[in-house]
ROVO-803593 format. One record per residue (C-alpha): residue number from 1; residue in one letter; x, y, z. Coordinates in Angstrom, 2 decimals. Example, Ala and Ser with C-alpha at 12.3 -4.5 7.8 and 13.67 -1.06 7.14 Angstrom:
! residues 2
+-----+---+---------+---------+---------+
!   k ! r !      px !      py !      pz !
+-----+---+---------+---------+---------+
!   1 ! A !   12.30 !   -4.50 !    7.80 !
!   2 ! S !   13.67 !   -1.06 !    7.14 !
+-----+---+---------+---------+---------+
***
This chain:
! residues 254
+-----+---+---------+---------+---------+
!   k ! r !      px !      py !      pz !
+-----+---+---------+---------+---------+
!   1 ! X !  120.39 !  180.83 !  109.95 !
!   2 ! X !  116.76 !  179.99 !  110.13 !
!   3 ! X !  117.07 !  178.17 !  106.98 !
!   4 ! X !  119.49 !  176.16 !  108.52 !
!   5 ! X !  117.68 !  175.60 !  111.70 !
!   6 ! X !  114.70 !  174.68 !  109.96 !
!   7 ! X !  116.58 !  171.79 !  107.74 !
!   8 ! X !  118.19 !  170.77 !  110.71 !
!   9 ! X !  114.81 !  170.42 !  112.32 !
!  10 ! X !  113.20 !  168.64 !  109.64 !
!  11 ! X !  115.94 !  166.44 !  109.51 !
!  12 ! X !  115.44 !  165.23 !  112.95 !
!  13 ! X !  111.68 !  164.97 !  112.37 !
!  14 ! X !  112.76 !  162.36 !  109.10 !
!  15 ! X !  114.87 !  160.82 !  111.66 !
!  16 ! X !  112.27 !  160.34 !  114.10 !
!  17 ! X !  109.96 !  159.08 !  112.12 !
!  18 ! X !  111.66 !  156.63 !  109.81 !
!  19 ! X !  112.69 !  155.21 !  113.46 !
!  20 ! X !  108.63 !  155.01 !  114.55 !
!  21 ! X !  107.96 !  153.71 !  111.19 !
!  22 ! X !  110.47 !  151.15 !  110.77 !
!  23 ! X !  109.65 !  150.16 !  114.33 !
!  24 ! X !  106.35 !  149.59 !  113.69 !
!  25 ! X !  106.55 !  147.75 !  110.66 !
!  26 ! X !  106.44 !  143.96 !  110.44 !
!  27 ! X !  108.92 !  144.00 !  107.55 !
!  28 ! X !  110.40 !  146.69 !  105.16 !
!  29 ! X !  111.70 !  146.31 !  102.19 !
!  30 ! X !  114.37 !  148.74 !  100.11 !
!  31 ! X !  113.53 !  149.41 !   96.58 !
!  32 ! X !  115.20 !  152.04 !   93.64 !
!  33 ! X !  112.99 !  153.87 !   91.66 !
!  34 ! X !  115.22 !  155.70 !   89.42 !
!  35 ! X !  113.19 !  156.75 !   86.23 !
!  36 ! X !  109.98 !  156.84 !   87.79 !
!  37 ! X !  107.57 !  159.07 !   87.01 !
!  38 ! X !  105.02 !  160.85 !   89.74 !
!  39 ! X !  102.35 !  158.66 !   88.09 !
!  40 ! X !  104.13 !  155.58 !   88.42 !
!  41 ! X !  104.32 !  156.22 !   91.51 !
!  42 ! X !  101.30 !  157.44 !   92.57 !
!  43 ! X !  100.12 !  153.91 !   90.63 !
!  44 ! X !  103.00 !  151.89 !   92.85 !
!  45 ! X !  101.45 !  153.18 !   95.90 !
!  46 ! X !   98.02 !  152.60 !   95.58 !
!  47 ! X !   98.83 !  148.98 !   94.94 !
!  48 ! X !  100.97 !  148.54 !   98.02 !
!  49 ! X !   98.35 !  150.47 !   99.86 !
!  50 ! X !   95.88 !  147.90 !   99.06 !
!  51 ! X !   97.89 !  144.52 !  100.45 !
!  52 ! X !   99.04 !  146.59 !  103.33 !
!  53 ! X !  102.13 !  148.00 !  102.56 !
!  54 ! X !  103.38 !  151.99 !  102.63 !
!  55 ! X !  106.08 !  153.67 !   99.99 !
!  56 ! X !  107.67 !  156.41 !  101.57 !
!  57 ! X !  111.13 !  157.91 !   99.85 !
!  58 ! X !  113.81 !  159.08 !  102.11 !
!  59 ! X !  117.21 !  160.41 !  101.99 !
!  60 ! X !  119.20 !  157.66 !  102.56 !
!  61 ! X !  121.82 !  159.45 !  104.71 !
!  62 ! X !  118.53 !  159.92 !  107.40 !
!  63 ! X !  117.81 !  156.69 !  107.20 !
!  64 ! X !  121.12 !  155.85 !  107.68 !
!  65 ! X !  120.93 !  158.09 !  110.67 !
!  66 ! X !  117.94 !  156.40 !  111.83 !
!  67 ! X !  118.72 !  152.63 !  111.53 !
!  68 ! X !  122.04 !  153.27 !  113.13 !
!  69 ! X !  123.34 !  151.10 !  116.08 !
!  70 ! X !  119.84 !  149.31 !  116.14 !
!  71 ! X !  118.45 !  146.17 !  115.07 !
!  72 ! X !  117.35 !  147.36 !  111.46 !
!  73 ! X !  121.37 !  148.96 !  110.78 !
!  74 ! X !  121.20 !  145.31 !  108.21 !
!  75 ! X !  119.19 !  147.26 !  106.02 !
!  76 ! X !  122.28 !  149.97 !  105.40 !
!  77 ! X !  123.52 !  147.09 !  102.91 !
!  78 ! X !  120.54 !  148.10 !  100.03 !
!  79 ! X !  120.99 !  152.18 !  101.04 !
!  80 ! X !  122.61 !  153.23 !   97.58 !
!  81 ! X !  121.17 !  155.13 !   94.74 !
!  82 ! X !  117.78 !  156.36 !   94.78 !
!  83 ! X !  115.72 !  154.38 !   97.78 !
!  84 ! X !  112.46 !  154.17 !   99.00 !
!  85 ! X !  111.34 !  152.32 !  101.67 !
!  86 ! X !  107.90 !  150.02 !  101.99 !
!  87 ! X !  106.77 !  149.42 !  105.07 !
!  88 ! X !  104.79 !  146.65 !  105.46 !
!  89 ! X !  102.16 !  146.64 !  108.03 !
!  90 ! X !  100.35 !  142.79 !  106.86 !
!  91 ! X !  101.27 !  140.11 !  104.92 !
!  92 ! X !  105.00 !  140.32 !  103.91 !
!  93 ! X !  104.21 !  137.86 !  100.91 !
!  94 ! X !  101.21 !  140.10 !   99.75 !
!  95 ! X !  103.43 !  142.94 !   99.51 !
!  96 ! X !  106.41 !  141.42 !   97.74 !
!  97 ! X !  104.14 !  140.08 !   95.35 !
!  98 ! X !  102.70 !  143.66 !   94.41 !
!  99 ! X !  106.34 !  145.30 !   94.08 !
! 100 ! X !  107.30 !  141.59 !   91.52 !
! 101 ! X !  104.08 !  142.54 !   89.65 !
! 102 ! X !  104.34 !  146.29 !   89.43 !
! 103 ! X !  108.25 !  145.53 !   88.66 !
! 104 ! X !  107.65 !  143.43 !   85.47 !
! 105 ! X !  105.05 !  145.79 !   84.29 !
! 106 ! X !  107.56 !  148.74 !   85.09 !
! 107 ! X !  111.32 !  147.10 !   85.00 !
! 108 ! X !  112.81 !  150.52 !   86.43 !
! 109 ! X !  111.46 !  149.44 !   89.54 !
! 110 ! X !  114.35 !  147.21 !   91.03 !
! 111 ! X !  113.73 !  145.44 !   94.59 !
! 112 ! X !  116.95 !  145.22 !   96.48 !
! 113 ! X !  116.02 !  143.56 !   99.81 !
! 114 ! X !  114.25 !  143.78 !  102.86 !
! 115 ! X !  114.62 !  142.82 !  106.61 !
! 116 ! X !  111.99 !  140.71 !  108.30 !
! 117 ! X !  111.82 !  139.89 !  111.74 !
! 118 ! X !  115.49 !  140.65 !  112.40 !
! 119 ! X !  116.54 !  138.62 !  109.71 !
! 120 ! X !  118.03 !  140.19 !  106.22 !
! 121 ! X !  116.29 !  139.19 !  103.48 !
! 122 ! X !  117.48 !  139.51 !   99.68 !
! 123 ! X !  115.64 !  140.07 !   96.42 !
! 124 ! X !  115.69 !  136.24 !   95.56 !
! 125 ! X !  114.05 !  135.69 !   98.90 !
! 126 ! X !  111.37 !  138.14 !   98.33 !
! 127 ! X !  110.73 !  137.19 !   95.17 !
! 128 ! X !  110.23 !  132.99 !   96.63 !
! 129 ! X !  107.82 !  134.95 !   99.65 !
! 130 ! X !  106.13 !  136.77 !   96.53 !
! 131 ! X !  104.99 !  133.02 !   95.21 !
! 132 ! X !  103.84 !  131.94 !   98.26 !
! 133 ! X !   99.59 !  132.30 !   98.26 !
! 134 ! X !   98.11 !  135.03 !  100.87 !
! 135 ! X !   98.45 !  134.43 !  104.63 !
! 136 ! X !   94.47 !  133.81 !  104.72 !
! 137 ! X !   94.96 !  130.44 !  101.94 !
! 138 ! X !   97.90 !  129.58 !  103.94 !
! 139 ! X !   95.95 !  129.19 !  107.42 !
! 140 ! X !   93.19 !  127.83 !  105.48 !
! 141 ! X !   94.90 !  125.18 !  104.16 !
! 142 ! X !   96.56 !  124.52 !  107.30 !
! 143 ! X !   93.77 !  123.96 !  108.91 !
! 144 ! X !   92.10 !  121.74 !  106.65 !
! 145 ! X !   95.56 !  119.35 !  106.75 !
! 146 ! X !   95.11 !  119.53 !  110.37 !
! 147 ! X !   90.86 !  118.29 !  110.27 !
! 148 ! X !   91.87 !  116.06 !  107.40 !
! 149 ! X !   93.17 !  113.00 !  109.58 !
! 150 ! X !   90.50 !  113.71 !  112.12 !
! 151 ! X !   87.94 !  113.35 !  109.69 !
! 152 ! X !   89.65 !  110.30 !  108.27 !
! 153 ! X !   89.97 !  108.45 !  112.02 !
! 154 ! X !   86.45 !  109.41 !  112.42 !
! 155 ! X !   85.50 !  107.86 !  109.26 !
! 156 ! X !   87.76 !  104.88 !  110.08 !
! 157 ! X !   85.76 !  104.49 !  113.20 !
! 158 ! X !   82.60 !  104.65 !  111.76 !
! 159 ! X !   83.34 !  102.18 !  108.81 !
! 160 ! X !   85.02 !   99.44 !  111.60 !
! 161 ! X !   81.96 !   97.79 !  112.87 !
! 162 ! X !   80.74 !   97.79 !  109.72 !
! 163 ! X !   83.14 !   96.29 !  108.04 !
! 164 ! X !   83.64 !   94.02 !  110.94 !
! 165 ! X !   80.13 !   92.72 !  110.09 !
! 166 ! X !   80.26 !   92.88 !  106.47 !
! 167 ! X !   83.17 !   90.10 !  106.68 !
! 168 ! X !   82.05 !   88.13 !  108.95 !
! 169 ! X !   79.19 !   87.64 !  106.97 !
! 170 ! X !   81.11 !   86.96 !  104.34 !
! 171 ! X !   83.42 !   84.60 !  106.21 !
! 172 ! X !   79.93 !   82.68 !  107.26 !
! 173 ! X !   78.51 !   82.64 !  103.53 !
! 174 ! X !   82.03 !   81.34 !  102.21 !
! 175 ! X !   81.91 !   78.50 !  105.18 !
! 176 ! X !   78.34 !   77.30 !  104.67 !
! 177 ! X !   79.31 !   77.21 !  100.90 !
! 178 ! X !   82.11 !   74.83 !  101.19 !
! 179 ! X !   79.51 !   72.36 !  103.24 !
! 180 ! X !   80.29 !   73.25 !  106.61 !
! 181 ! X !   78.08 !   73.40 !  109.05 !
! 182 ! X !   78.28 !   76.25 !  111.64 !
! 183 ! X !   76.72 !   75.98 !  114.69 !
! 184 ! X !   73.18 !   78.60 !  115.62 !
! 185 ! X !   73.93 !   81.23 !  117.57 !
! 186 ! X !   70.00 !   80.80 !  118.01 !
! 187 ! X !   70.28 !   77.17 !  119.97 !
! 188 ! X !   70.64 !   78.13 !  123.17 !
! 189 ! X !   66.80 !   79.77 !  122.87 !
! 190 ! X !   65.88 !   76.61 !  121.36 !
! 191 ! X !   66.93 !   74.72 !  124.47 !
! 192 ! X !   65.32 !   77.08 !  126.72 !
! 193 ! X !   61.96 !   76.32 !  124.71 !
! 194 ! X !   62.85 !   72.96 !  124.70 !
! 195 ! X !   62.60 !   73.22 !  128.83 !
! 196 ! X !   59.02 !   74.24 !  129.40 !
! 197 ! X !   58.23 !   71.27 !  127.02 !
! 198 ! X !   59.53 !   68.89 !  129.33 !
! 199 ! X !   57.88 !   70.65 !  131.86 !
! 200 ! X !   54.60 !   70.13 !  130.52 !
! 201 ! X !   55.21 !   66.65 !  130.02 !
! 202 ! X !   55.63 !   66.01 !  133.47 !
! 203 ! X !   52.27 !   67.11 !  134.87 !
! 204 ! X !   50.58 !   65.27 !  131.88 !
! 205 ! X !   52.23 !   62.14 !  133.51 !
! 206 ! X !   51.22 !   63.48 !  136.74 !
! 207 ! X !   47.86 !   63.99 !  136.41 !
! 208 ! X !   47.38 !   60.22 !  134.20 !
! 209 ! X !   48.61 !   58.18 !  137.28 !
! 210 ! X !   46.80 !   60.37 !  139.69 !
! 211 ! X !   43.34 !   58.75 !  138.80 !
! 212 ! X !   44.94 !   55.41 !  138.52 !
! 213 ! X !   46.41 !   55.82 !  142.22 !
! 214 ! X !   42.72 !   57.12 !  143.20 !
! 215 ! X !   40.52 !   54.32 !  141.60 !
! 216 ! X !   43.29 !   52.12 !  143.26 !
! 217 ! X !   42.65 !   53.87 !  146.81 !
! 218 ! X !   38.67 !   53.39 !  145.88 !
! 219 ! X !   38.82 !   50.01 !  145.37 !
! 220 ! X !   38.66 !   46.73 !  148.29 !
! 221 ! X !   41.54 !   45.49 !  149.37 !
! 222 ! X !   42.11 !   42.00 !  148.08 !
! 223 ! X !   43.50 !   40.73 !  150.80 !
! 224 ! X !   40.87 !   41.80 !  153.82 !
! 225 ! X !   37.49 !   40.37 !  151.32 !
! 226 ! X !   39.67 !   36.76 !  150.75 !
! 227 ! X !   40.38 !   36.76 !  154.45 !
! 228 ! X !   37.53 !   37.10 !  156.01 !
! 229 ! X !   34.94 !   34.72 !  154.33 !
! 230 ! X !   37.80 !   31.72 !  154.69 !
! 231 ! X !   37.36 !   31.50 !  158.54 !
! 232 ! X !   33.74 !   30.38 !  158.14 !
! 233 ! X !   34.10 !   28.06 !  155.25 !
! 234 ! X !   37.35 !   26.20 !  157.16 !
! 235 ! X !   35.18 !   26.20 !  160.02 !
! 236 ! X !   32.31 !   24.39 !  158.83 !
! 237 ! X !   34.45 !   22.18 !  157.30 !
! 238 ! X !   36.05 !   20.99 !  160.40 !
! 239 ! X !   32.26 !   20.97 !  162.35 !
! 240 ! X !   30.75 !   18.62 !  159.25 !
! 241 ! X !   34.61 !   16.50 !  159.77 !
! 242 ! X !   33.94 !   16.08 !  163.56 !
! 243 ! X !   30.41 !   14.18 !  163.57 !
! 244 ! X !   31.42 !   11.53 !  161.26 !
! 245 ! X !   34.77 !   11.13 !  163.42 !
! 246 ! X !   32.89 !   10.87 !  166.36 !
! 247 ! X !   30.33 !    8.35 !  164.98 !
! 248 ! X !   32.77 !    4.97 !  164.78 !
! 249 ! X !   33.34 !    5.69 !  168.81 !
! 250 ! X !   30.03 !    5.50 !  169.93 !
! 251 ! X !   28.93 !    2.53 !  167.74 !
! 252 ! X !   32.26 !    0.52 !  169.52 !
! 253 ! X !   30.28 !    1.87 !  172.92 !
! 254 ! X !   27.58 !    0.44 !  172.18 !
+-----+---+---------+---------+---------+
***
C-alpha cells in the first residue's frame, strides 16, 4: 500500500512538473531515442544544454496526463514509442539544429515534432528552423538592412551638392568649348568698381573749372573799364565840335 501511494505520488509530482516545464518553455520538441545508450545520452544533453535546450524522458501516459485539455494537448500527436521531451528555454533554431546534428551523427535519434508558440510544428519544419543562422546573426543582419538605406540617403545627400557642382562645371566647360560666351557672374562687382570711377571723375572736373570760375571772378569786368573812359572822350569831342560851330556866328556878327 505504501508502494502504491508512493507511485501514485510520484506520478503526480511528473505531472506537475512536466506542466511547469512545458509552461515555461518557449518551445518543446518530441524526440525517440530508442537504442540509445546512457552515453549517448549523456553526450545529447550536454549539447542541448549548451544552445539552451533541456532533455528530460517521461512516461508518455504522464505527459499525456499533463498536456491534457490545455494548449500543449497538440503535442499528444508525436507521444508513441519511446519519448523524450526538449525543452527549449532560447533559440528554437539553435536547438533544432543540435538534435539535426547529433541525429546524423547518431541516426537512432529520430525528431518527431515540436509545438512552438501554440502552433504544431513537424520534423520538416524543424529541420527548415535548424538552417536558419542563430537569433543573434538574424538581428544583426536585420539591423544592418535597416541602417543600410539610411546610410545610403545620407550618402546621397552628401554626394548632391557635389555633384550638383561637378556638372555644372561641366555644363560651363562644354558651353565655353563650343564658342559660347557665358555671361560673369563676377560683372555686377565690376560695375560697382566701375561707380567710384565715375565718381572720381567728377570732382577732377570739379575742381579744373573751379580755378577757371575764380580767375574769372578775379578779373575786371569788361564792360564797367570800356564804359567809363567813353564818357570823357565823347565829351571832349563834342567841347572841341562846339567852338568851331560857334565861330561862323560871330564872324556874321561882326
Amino acid at each position: 500500500m505504501a508502494t502504491q501511494n508512493a507511485q501514485m505520488a510520484h506520478k503526480v509530482d511528473v505531472v506537475a512538473e512536466v506542466k511547469t516545464r512545458i509552461g515555461e518553455a518557449t518551445a518543446s520538441i518530441v524526440s525517440e531515442y530508442r537504442g540509445l545508450t546512457t552515453a549517448e545520452l549523456a553526450e545529447l544533453r550536454q549539447s542541448l544544454d549548451a544552445v539552451g535546450g533541456d532533455y528530460r524522458i517521461f512516461k508518455n501516459t504522464l505527459v499525456r496526463r499533463a498536456i491534457d485539455g490545455g494548449d500543449y494537448q497538440p503535442l499528444s500527436e508525436y507521444l508513441s514509442g519511446p519519448s523524450a521531451l526538449t525543452f527549449v528555454q532560447g533559440d528554437i533554431s539553435a536547438v533544432a539544429k543540435a538534435l539535426r546534428d547529433f541525429s546524423r551523427a547518431n541516426p537512432l535519434l529520430v525528431i518527431k515534432g515540436g509545438l512552438a508558440d501554440g502552433s504544431l510544428l513537424s520534423s520538416g519544419d524543424l529541420a527548415a528552423l535548424a538552417d536558419l543562422p542563430p537569433r543573434e546573426v538574424l538581428l544583426a543582419r536585420l539591423a544592418g538592412a535597416l541602417a543600410a538605406p539610411m546610410q545610403q540617403m545620407a550618402g546621397l545627400l552628401q554626394a548632391l551638392p557635389r555633384n550638383m557642382a561637378y556638372g555644372i562645371s561641366a555644363l560651363i566647360e562644354q558651353r565655353q568649348e563650343g564658342g559660347e560666351t557665358l555671361p560673369v557672374e563676377e560683372a555686377p562687382a565690376s560695375g560697382e568698381a566701375a561707380a567710384p570711377a565715375e565718381a572720381d571723375a567728377a570732382p577732377a572736373e570739379t575742381d579744373a573749372a573751379a580755378p577757371a570760375e575764380s580767375a574769372a571772378e578775379a578779373a575786371p569786368p569788361e564792360t564797367d573799364e570800356d564804359a567809363v573812359p567813353a564818357e570823357p572822350a565823347q565829351a571832349a569831342a563834342e567841347t572841341e565840335a562846339a567852338p568851331e560851330a560857334a565861330a561862323p556866328a560871330e564872324e556874321v556878327s561882326e
